[in-house]
C-alpha positions as CSV (number, residue, x, y, z in Angstrom):
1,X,32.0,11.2,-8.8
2,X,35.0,9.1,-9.6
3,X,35.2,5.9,-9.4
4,X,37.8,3.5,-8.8
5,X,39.5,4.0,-12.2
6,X,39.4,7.3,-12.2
7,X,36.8,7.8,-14.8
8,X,33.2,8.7,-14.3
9,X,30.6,6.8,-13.8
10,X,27.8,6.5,-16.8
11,X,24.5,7.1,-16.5
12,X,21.5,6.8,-18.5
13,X,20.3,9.2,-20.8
14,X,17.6,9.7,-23.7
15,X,18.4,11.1,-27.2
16,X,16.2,13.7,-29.3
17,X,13.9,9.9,-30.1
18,X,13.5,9.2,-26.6
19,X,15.5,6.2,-27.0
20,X,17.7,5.6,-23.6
21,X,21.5,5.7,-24.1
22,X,24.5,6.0,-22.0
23,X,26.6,9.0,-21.6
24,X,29.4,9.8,-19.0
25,X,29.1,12.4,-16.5
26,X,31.5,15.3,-17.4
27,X,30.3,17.8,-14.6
28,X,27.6,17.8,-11.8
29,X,25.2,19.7,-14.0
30,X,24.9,17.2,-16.1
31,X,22.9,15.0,-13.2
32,X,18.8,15.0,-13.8
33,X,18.9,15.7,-9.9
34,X,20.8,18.3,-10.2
35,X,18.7,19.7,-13.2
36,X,15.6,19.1,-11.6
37,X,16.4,20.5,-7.9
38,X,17.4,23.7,-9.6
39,X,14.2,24.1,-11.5
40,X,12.5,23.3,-8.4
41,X,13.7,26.2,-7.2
42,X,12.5,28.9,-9.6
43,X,9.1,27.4,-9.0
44,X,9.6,27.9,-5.4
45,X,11.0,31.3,-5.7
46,X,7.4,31.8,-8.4
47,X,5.3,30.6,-5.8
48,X,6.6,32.1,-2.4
49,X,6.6,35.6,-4.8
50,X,2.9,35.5,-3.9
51,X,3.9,35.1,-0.2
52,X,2.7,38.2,2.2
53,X,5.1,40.9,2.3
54,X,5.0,40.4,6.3
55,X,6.6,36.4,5.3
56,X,9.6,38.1,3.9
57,X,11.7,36.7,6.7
58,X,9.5,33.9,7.9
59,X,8.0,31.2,5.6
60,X,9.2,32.7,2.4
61,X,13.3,32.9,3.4
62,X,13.3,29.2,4.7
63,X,11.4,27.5,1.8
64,X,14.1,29.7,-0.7
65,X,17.0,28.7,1.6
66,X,16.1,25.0,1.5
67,X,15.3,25.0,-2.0
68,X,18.5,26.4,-3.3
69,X,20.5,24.1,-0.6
70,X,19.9,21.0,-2.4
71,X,20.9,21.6,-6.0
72,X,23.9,23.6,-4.1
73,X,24.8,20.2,-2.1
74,X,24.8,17.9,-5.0
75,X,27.2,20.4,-6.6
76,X,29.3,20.3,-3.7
77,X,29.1,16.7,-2.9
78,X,30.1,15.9,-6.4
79,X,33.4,18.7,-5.8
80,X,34.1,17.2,-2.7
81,X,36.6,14.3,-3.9
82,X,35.3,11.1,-1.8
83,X,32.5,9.2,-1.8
84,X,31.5,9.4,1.8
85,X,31.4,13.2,1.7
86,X,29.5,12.8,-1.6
87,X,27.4,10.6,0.0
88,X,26.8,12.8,2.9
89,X,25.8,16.0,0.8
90,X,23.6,13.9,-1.3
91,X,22.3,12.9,2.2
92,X,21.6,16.7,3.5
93,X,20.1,17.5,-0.3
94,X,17.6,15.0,0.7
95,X,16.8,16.5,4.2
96,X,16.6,19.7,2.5
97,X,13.7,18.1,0.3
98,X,11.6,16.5,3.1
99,X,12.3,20.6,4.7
100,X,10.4,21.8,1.3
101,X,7.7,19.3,1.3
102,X,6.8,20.2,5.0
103,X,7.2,23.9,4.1
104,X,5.0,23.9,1.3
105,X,2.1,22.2,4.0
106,X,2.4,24.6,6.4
107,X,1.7,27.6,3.8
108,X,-1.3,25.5,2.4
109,X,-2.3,25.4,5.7
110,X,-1.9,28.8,6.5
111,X,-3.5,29.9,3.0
112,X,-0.7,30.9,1.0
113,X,-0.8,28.5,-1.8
114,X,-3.7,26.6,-2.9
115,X,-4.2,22.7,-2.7
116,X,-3.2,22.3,-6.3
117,X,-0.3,24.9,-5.9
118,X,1.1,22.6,-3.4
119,X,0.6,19.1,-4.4
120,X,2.4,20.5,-7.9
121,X,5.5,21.5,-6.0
122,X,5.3,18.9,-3.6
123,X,5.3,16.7,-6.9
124,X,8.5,18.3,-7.6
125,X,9.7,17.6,-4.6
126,X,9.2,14.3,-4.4
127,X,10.4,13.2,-7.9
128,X,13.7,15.1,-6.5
129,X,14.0,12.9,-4.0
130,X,13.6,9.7,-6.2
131,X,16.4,10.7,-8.2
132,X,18.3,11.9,-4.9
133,X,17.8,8.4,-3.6
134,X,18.8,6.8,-6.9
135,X,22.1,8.9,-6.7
136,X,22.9,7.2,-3.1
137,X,22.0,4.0,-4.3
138,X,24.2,4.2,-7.0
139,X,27.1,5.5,-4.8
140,X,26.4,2.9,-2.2
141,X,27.0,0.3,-5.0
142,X,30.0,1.5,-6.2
143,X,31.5,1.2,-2.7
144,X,31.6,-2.6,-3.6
């Protein structure tokens, strides 16, 4: 996202040491949310392969949908030019990630994953929100 100056802003990053440095955000891919919502994905596309046949068009196609919706909306927000419609795609990516979390739940609690199945993705899940929430904080911010 742009800021005022028409530069991006910088974020933090770590080098091959582990040592924190900053770095300027060329493209949306380069955003740990980003990176990490679309690697939640694949492990939600791993884990509903399991999934009954019968779910094909039930449990299994709304926990894919949402998944891929939320690295797709931080994409899109980022594309979109302003910071309010940033802000508001960053803002369905995170609905998207409460949709999962419930998701994954219900198919505990209808036996298609186990217990540690689901607290692994909800994990996930979760530590896409955190850095979801950090991108709105950040963009809030900036309004300023």
């Amino acid at each position: 996202m742009r800021n005022g100056t028409g530069s991006q802003p910088r974020r933090s990053a770590q080098d091959k040491s582990g040592c924190s440095r900053r770095r300027e955000i060329q493209n949306f891919t380069d955003l740990v949310a980003w990176q990490k919502a679309r690697a939640l994905v694949r492990r939600v596309y791993e884990a509903t392969e399991r999934f009954p046949r019968e779910e094909g068009y039930g449990l299994t196609q709304q926990l894919r949908r949402a998944s891929v919706s939320v690295p797709s909306n931080i994409a899109e927000g980022y594309g979109r030019g302003s910071r309010k419609e940033y802000m508001r795609y960053i803002q369905m990516a995170r609905g998207s990630l409460y949709e999962i979390q419930t998701q994954l739940w219900l198919a505990q609690d209808i036996g298609y994953l186990t217990p540690g199945e689901t607290q692994s993705l909800t994990d996930n899940a979760a530590e896409c929100i955190r850095l979801v929430q950090g991108l709105l904080r950040g963009l809030r911010k900036s309004r300023t």
